[in-house]
GUDOVO-366625 format. One record per atom (N, C-alpha, C): x, y, z; residue in three letters. Coordinates in steps of 0.1 Angstrom, whole numbers, padded with zeros to 4 digits, always signed. Each point is the difference from the previous one (the first is absolute). Layout:
<nodes>
XYZALA
...
</nodes>
This chain:
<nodes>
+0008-0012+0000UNK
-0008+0012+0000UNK
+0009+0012+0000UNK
-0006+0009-0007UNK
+0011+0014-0004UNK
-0004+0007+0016UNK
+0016+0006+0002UNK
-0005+0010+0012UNK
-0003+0014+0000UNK
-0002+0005+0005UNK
-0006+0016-0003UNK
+0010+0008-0008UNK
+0013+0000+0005UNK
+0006+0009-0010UNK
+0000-0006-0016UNK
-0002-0015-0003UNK
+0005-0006-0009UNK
-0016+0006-0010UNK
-0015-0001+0008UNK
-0008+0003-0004UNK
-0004+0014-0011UNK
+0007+0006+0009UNK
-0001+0019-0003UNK
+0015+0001-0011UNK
+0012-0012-0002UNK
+0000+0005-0011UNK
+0000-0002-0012UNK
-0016-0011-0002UNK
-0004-0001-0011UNK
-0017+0003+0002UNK
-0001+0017-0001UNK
-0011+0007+0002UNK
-0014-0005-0012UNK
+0006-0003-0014UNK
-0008-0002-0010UNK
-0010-0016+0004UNK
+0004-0004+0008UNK
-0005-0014+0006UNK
-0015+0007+0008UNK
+0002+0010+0007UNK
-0012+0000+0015UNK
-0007+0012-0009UNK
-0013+0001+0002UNK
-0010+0007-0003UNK
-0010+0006+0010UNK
+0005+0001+0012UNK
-0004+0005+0013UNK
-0005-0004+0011UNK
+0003+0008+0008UNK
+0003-0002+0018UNK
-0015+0005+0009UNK
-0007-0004+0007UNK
-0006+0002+0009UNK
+0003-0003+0016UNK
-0004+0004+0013UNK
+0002+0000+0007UNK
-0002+0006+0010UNK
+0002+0003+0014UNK
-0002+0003+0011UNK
+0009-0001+0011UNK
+0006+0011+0011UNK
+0010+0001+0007UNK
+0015-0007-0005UNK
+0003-0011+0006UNK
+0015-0003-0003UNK
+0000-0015-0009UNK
-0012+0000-0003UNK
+0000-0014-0013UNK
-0007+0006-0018UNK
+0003-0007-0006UNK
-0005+0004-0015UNK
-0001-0012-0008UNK
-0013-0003-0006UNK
+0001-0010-0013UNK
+0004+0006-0011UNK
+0009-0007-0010UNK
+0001+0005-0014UNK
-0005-0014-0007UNK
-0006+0007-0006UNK
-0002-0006-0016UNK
+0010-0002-0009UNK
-0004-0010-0004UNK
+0011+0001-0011UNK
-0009-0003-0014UNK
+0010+0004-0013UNK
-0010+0005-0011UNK
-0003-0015-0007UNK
+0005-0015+0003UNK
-0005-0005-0003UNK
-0008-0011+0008UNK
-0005+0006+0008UNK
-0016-0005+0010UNK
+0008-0005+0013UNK
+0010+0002+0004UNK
+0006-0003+0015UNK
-0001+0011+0006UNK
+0000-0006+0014UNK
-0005+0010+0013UNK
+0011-0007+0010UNK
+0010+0012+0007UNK
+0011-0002+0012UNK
-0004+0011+0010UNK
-0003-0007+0013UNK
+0002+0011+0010UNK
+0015+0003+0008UNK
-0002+0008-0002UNK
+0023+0010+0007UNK
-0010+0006+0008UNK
+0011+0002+0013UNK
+0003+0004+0013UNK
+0006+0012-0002UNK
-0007+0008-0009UNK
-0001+0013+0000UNK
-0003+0006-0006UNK
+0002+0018+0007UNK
-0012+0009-0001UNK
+0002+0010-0017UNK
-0012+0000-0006UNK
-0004+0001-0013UNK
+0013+0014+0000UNK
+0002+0007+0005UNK
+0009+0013+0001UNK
+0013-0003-0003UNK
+0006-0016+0010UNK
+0013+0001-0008UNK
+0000-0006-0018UNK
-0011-0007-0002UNK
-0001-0002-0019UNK
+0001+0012-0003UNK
-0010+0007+0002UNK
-0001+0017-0008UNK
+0016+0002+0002UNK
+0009+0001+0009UNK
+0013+0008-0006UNK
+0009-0003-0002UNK
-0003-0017-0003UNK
+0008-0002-0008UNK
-0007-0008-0017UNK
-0010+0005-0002UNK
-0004+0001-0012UNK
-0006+0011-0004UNK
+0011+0010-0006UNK
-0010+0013-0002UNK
-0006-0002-0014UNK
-0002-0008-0005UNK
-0008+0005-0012UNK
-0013-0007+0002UNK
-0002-0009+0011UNK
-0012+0000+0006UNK
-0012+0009+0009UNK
-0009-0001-0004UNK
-0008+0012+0004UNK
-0011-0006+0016UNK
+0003+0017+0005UNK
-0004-0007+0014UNK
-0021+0008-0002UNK
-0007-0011-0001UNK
-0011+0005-0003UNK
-0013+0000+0011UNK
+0011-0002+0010UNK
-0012+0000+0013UNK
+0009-0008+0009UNK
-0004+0003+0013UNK
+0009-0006+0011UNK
+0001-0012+0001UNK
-0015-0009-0007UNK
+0007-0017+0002UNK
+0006-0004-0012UNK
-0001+0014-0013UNK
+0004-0015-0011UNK
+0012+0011-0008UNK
+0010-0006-0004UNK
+0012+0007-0008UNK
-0003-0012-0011UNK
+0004+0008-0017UNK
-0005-0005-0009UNK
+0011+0001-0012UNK
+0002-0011-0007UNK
+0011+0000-0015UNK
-0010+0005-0010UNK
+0002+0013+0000UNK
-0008+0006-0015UNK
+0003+0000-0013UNK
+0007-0015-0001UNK
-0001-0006-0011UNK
-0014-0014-0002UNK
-0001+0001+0011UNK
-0016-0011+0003UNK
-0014+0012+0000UNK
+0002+0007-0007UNK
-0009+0013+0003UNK
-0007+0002-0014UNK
-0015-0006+0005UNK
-0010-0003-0015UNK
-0006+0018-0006UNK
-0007+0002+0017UNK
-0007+0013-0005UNK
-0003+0007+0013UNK
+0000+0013+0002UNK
-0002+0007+0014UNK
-0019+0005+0002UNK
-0006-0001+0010UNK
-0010+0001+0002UNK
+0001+0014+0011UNK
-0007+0013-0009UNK
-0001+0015+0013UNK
-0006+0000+0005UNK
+0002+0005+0015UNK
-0011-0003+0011UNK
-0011+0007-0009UNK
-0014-0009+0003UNK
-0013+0006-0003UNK
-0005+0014+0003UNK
+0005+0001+0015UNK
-0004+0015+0003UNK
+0012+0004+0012UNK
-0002+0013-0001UNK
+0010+0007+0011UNK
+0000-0008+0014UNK
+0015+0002+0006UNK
+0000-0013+0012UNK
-0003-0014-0001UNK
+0002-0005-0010UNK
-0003-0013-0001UNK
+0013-0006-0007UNK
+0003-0012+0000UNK
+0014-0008-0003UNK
-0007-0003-0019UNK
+0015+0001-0006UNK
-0002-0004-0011UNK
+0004-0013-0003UNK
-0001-0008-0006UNK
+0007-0016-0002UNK
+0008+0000-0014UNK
+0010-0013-0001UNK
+0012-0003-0008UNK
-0009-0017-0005UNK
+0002+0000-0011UNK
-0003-0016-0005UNK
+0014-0007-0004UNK
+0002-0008+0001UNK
+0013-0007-0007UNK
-0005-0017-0009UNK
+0010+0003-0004UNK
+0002-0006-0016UNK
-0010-0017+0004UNK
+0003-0004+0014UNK
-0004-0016+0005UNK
-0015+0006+0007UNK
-0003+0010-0003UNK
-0015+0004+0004UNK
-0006+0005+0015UNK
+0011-0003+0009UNK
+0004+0007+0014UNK
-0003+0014-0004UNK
-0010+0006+0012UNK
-0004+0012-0003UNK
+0003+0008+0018UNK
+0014+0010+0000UNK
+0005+0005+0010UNK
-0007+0013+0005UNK
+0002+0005+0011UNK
-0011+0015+0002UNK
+0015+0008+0002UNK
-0005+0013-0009UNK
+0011+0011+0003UNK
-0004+0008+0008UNK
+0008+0005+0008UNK
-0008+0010+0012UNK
-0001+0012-0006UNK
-0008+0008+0008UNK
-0002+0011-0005UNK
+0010+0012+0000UNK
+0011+0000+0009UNK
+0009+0006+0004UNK
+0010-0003-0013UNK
+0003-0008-0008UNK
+0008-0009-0002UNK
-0003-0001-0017UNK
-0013+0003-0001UNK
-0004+0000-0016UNK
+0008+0010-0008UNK
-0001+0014+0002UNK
+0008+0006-0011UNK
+0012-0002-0004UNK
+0009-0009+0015UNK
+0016-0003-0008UNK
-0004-0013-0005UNK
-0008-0006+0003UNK
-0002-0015-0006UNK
-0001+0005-0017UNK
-0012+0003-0005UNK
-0008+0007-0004UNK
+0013+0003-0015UNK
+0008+0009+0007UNK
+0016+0005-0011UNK
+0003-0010-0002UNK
+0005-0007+0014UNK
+0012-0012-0006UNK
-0001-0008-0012UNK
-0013-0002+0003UNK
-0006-0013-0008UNK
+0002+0007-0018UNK
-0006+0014+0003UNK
+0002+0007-0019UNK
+0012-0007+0003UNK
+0008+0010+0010UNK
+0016-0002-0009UNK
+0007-0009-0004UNK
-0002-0013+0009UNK
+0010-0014+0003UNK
-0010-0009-0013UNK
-0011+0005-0003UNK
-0011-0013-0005UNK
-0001+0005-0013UNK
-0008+0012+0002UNK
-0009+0010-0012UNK
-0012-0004-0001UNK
-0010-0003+0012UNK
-0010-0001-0004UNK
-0007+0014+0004UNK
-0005+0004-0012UNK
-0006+0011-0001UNK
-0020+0003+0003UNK
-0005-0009-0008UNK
-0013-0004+0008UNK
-0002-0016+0005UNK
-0005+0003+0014UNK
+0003-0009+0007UNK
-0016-0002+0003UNK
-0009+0006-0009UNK
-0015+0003+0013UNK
-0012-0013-0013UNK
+0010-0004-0013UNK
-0006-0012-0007UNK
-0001-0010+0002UNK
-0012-0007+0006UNK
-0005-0013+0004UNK
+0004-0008-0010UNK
-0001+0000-0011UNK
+0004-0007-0010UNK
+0012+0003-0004UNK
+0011+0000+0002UNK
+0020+0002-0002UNK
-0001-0010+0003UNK
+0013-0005-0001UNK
+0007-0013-0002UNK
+0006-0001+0015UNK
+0001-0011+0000UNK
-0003-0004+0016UNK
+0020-0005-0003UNK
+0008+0009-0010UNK
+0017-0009+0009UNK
+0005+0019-0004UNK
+0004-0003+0008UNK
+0013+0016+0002UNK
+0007+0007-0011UNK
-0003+0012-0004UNK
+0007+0006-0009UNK
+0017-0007+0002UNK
+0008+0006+0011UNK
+0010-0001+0005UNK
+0003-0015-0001UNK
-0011-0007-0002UNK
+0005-0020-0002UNK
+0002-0001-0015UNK
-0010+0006-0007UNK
+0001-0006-0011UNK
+0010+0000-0012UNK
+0010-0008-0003UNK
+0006+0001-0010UNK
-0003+0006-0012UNK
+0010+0008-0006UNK
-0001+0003-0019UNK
-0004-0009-0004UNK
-0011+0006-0012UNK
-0005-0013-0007UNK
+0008+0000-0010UNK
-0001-0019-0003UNK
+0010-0008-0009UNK
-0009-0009-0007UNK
+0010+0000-0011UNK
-0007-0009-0006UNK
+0001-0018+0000UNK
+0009-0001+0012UNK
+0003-0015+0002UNK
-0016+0001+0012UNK
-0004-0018+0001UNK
-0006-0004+0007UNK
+0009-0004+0011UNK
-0010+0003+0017UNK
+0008-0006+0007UNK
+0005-0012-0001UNK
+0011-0003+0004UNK
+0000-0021-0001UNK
+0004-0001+0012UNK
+0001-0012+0003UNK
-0001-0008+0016UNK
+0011-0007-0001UNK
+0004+0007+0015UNK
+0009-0006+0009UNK
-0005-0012+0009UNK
+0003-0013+0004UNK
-0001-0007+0006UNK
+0010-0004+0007UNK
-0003+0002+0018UNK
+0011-0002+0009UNK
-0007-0013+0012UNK
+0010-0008-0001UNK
-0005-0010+0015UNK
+0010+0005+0007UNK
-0007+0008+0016UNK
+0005+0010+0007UNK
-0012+0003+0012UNK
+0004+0003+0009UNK
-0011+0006+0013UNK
+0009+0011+0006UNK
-0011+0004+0006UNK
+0010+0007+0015UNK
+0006+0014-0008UNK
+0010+0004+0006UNK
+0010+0008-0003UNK
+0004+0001-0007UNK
+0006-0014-0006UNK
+0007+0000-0014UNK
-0009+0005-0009UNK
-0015+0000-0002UNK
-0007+0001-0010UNK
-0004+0016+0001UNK
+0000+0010+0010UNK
-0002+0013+0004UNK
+0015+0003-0009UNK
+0009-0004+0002UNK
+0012+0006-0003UNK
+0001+0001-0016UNK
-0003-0017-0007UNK
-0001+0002-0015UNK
-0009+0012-0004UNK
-0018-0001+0003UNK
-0003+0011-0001UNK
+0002+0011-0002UNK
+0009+0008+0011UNK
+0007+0013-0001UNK
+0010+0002-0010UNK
+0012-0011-0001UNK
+0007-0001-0014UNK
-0009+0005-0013UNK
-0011-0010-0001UNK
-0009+0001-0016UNK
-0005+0014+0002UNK
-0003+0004+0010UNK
-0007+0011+0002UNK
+0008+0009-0004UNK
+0017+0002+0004UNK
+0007+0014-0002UNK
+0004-0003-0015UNK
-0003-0015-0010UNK
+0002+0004-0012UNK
-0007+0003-0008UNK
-0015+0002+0005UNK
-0007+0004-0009UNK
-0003-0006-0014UNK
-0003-0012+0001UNK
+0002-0011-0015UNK
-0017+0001+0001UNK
-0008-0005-0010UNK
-0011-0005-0002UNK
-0002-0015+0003UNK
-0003+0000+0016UNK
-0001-0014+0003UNK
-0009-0003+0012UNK
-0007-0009-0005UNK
-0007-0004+0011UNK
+0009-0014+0010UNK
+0003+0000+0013UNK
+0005-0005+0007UNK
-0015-0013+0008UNK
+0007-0012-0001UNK
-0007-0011+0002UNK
+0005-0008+0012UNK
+0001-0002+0011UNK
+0008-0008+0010UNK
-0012-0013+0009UNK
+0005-0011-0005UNK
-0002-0012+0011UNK
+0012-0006+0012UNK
-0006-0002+0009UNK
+0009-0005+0016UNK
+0007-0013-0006UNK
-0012-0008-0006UNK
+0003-0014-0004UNK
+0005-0001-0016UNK
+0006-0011-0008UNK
+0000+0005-0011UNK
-0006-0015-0007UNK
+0000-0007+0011UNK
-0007-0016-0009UNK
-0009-0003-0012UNK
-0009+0009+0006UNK
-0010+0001-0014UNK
-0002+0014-0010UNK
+0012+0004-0001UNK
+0004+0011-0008UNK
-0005-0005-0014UNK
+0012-0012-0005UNK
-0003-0004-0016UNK
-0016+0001+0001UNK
-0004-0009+0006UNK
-0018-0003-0004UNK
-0002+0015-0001UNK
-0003+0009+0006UNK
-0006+0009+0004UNK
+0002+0008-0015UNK
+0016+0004-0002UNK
+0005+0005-0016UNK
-0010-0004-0010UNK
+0003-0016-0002UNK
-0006-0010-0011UNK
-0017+0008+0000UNK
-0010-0002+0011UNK
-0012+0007-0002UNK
-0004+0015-0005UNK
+0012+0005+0001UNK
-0004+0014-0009UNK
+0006+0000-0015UNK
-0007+0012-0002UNK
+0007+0000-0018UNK
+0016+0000+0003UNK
+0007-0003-0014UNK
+0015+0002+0000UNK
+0003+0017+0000UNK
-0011+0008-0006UNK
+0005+0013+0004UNK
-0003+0011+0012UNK
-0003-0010+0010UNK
-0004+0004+0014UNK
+0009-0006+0006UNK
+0013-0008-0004UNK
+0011-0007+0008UNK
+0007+0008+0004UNK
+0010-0006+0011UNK
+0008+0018+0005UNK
+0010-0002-0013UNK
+0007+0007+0002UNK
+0015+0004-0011UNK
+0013-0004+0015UNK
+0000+0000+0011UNK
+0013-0008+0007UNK
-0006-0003+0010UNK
+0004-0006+0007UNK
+0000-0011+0014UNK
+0010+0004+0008UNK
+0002+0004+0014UNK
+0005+0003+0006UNK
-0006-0009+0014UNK
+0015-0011+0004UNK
-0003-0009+0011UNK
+0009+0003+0008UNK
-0007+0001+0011UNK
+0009+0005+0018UNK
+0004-0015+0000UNK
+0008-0003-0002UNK
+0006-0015+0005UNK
+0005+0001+0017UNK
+0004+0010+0003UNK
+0004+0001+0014UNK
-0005-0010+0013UNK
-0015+0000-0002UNK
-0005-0006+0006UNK
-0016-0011-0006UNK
-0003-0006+0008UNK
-0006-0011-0008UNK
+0007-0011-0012UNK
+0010-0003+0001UNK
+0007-0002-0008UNK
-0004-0010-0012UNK
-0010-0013+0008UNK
-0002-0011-0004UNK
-0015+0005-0010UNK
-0004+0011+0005UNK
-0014+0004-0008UNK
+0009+0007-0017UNK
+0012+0007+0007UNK
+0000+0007-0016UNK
+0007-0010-0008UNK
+0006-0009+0007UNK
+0008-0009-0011UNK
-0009-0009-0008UNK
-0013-0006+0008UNK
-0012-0002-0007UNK
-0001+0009-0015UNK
-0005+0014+0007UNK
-0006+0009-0009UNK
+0012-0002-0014UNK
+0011+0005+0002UNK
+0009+0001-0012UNK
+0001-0009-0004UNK
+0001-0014+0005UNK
+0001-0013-0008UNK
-0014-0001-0009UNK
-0014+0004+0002UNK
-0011-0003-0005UNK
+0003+0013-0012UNK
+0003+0010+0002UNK
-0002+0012-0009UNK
+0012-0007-0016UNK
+0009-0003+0008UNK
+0010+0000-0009UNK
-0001-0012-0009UNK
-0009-0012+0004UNK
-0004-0014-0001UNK
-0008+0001-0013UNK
-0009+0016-0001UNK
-0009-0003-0011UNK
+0002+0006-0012UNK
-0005-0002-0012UNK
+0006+0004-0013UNK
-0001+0010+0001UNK
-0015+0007+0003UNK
-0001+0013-0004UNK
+0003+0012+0010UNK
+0002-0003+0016UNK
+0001+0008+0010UNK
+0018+0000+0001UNK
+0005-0010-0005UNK
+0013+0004+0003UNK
+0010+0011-0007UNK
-0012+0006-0010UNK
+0006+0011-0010UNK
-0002+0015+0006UNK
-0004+0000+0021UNK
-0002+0007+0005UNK
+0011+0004+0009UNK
+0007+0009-0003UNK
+0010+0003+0008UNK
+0000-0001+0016UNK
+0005-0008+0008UNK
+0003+0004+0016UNK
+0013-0001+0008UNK
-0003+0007+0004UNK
+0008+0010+0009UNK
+0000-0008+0017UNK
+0012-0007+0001UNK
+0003-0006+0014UNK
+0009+0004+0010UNK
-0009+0005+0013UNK
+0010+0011+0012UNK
+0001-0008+0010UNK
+0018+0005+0002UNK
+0004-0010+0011UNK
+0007+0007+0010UNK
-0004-0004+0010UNK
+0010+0006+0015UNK
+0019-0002-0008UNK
+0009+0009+0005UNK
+0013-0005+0002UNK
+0005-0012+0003UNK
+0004-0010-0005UNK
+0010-0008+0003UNK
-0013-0010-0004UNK
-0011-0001-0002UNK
-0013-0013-0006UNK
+0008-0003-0014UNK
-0005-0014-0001UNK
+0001-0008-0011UNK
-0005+0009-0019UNK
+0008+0002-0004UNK
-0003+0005-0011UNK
-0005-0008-0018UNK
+0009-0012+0009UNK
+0003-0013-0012UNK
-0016-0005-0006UNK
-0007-0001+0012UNK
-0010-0010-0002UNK
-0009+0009-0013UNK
-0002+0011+0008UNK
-0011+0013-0009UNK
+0008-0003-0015UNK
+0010+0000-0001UNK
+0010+0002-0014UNK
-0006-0020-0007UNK
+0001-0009+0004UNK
+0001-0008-0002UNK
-0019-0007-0006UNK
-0010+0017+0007UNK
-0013-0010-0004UNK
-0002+0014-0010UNK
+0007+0005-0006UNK
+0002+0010-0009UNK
-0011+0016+0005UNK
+0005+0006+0012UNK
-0001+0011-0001UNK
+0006+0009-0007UNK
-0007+0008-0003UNK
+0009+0010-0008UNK
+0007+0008+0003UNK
+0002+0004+0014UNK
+0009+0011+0007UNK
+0000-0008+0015UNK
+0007+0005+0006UNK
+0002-0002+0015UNK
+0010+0010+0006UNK
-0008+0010+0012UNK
+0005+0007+0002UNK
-0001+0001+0015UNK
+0012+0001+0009UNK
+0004+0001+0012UNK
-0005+0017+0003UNK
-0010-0001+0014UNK
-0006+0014+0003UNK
+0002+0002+0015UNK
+0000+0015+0006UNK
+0009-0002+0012UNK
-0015+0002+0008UNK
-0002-0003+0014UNK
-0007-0002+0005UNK
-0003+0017+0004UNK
+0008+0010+0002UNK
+0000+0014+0000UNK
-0008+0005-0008UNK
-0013+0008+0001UNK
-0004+0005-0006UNK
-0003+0007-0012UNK
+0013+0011+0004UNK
+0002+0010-0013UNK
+0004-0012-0008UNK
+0013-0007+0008UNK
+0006-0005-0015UNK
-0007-0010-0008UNK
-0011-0003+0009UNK
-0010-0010-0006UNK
-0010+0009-0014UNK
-0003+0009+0003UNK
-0007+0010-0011UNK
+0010+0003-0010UNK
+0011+0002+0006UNK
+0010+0000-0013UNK
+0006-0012-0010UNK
-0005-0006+0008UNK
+0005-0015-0012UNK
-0012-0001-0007UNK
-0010-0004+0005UNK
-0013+0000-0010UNK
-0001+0011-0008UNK
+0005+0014+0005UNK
-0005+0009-0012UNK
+0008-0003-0011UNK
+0013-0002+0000UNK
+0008-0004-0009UNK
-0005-0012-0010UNK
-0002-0011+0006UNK
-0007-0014-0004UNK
-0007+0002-0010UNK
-0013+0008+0007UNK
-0011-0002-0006UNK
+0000+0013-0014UNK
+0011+0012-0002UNK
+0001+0008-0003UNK
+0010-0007-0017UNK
+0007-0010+0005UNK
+0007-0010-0013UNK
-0012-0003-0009UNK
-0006-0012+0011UNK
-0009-0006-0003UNK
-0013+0010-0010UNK
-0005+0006+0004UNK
-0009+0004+0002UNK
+0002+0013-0014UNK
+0011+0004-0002UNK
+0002+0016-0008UNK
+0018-0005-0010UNK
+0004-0011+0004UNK
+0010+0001-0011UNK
+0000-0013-0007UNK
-0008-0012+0006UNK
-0006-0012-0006UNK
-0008+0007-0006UNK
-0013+0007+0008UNK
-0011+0000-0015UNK
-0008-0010+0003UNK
-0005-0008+0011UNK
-0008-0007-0002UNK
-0015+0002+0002UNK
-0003+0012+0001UNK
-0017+0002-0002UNK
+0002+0003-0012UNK
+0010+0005-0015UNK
-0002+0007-0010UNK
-0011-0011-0009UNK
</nodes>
């Protein structure tokens, strides 16, 4: 489990903090919830581009759908976000909310029921590639961390992750071939006997073994075996954080932008 400093600094991961006196839940932007032993104030300063929108909740206004203005004088205005969570801005608190959001976001009218329910400030340039799919057997941490990697490179990709990988092939096989991911990325670290399954079945079949994956190993683990049921890469990742976002961003940045395999 990542620890608080390791948390705050990969900020593009959490989507906002609620709370009360000297505890806080954060969110995280893909559906996790951690409660920390502490008070929402020390987040605020040390995430300033997070907005403090009322005493229980500090907010990544990059998760920021559309602003709602208080209805009438003295009254709290509300924030919606991109996962449908609807936050109250205080009233004291609305005008700098209110700026930030133009400035950091640009949403300019915010008062249309019918706007698009994901974040100016989220949405990528449009492209003319379709997203393609990442598929990772991964939990926990390790899978918050890839996330933030794909996240700071901004690729057209939708990210896919199972804990288990046993019935991966089947699962592939049931969809079209052009709903397959484009790479496989297996935490070998742990579960060992499940992923060696998985890669022996993926690589076993005609048509799935023409699917690149990618096999991660602690320092000093066996590298031969992954090589010998024909992985296509195997790459040693440090248990450290940062350097763990940095090897995937690289990885998946080969893979991903100098292979060419969504082209």
């Amino acid at each position: 489990m990542l620890l608080i400093h390791q948390l705050l600094e990969q900020p593009s991961l959490l989507a906002y903090f609620t709370g009360a006196d000297n505890y806080a839940w954060l969110q995280f932007r893909n559906g996790e919830r951690r409660l920390l032993a502490k008070p929402l104030v020390y987040f605020e300063e040390r995430l300033p581009t997070f907005i403090r929108i009322h005493k229980t909740a500090l907010i990544n206004p990059a998760c920021i759908s559309s602003l709602q203005p208080p209805p009438r004088p003295k009254m709290a205005g509300s924030v919606r976000l991109v996962d449908g969570m609807e936050l109250p801005v205080s009233r004291r608190r609305w005008p700098k909310v209110f700026q930030s959001v133009q400035t950091d976001c640009g949403l300019v009218d915010s008062t249309d029921s019918s706007s698009t329910n994901q974040s100016t400030c989220d949405m990528a340039p449009e492209k003319a590639l379709e997203p393609f799919l990442l598929q990772t057997i991964m939990s926990g941490d390790t899978l918050l961390l890839t996330q933030h990697g794909l996240h700071e490179l901004n690729l057209p990709c939708r990210l896919q992750s199972a804990q288990f990988g046993v019935e991966l092939a089947s699962a592939i096989l049931l969809s079209a071939p052009e709903e397959w991911p484009v790479l496989i990325l297996i935490d070998a670290r742990t579960n060992r006997a499940d992923r060696i399954l998985t890669l022996q079945t993926l690589k076993g079949h005609p048509q799935l073994r023409a699917i690149p994956v990618i096999w991660l190993v602690a320092p000093g683990q066996d590298m031969m075996q992954a090589y010998l049921l024909d992985a296509n890469s195997v790459v040693i990742v440090s248990e450290e954080p940062t350097a763990f976002v940095k090897t995937i961003k690289e990885l998946l940045y080969y893979w991903l932008t100098i292979v060419q395999l969504y082209t």
